[in-house]
C-alpha positions as CSV (number, residue, x, y, z in Angstrom):
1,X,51.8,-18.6,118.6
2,X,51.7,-20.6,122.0
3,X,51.7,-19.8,125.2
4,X,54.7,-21.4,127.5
5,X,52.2,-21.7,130.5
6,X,48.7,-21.2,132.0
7,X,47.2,-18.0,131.1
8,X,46.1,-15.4,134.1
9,X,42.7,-14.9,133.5
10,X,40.0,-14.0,135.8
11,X,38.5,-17.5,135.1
12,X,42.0,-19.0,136.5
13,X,42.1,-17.3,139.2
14,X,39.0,-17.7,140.5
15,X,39.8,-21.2,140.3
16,X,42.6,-21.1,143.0
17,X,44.7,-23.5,140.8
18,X,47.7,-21.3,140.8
19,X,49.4,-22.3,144.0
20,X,52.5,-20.1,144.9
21,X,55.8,-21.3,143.5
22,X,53.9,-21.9,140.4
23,X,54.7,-19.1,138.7
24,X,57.4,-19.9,136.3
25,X,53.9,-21.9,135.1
26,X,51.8,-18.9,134.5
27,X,51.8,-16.4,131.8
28,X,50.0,-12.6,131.9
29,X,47.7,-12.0,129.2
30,X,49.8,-9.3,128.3
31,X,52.5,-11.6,127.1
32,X,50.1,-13.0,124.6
33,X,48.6,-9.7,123.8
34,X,52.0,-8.2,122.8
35,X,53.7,-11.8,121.2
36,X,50.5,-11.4,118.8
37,X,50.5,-8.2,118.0
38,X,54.9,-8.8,117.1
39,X,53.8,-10.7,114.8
40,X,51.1,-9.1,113.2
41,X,53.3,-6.1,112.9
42,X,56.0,-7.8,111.2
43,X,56.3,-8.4,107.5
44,X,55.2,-11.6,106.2
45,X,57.9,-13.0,104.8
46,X,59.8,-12.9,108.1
47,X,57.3,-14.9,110.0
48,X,55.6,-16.8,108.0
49,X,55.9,-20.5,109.1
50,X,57.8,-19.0,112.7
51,X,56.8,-20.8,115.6
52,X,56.8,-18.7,118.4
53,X,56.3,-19.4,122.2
54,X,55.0,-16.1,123.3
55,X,57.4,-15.2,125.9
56,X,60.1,-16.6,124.3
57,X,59.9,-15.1,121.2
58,X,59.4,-11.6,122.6
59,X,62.5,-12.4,124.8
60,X,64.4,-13.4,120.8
61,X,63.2,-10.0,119.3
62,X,63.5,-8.0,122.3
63,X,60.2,-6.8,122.5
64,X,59.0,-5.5,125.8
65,X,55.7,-6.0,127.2
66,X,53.1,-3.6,127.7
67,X,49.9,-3.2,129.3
68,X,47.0,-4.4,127.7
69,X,46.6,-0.4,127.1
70,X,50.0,0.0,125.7
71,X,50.9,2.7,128.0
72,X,53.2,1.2,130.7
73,X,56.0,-1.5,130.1
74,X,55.1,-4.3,132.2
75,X,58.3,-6.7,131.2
76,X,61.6,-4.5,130.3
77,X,63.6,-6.2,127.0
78,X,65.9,-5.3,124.8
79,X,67.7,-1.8,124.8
């Protein structure tokens, strides 16, 4: 699993590299968070070998994201 751009961590944004209009470029952790756990969840023989861009794929299963908490959907997908 890969993300498809920077990650929005604390560290990052402290930085200030995030300049507005960059946010097609930026990813919430939550993305990653939910991306792995679709494919942790999944059986084995479906994934294994799959290359999936985080985002991407969760857009290709229709997976929604959640909070880190899994509480609240974050990112709507899917019926």
């Amino acid at each position: 699993m890969a993300p498809v751009g920077a990650i929005l961590t604390p560290g990052v944004d402290a930085l200030g590299v995030i300049q507005p209009g960059m946010e097609a470029y930026v990813e919430a952790v939550e993305h990653i968070a939910e991306a792995a756990l679709a494919l942790v969840s999944a059986p084995p023989r479906t994934m294994t070998g799959k290359i999936a861009f985080s985002y991407m794929f969760l857009d290709e299963i229709a997976r929604s994201t959640r909070t880190l908490d899994g509480k609240t959907v974050m990112t709507a997908r899917g019926a």
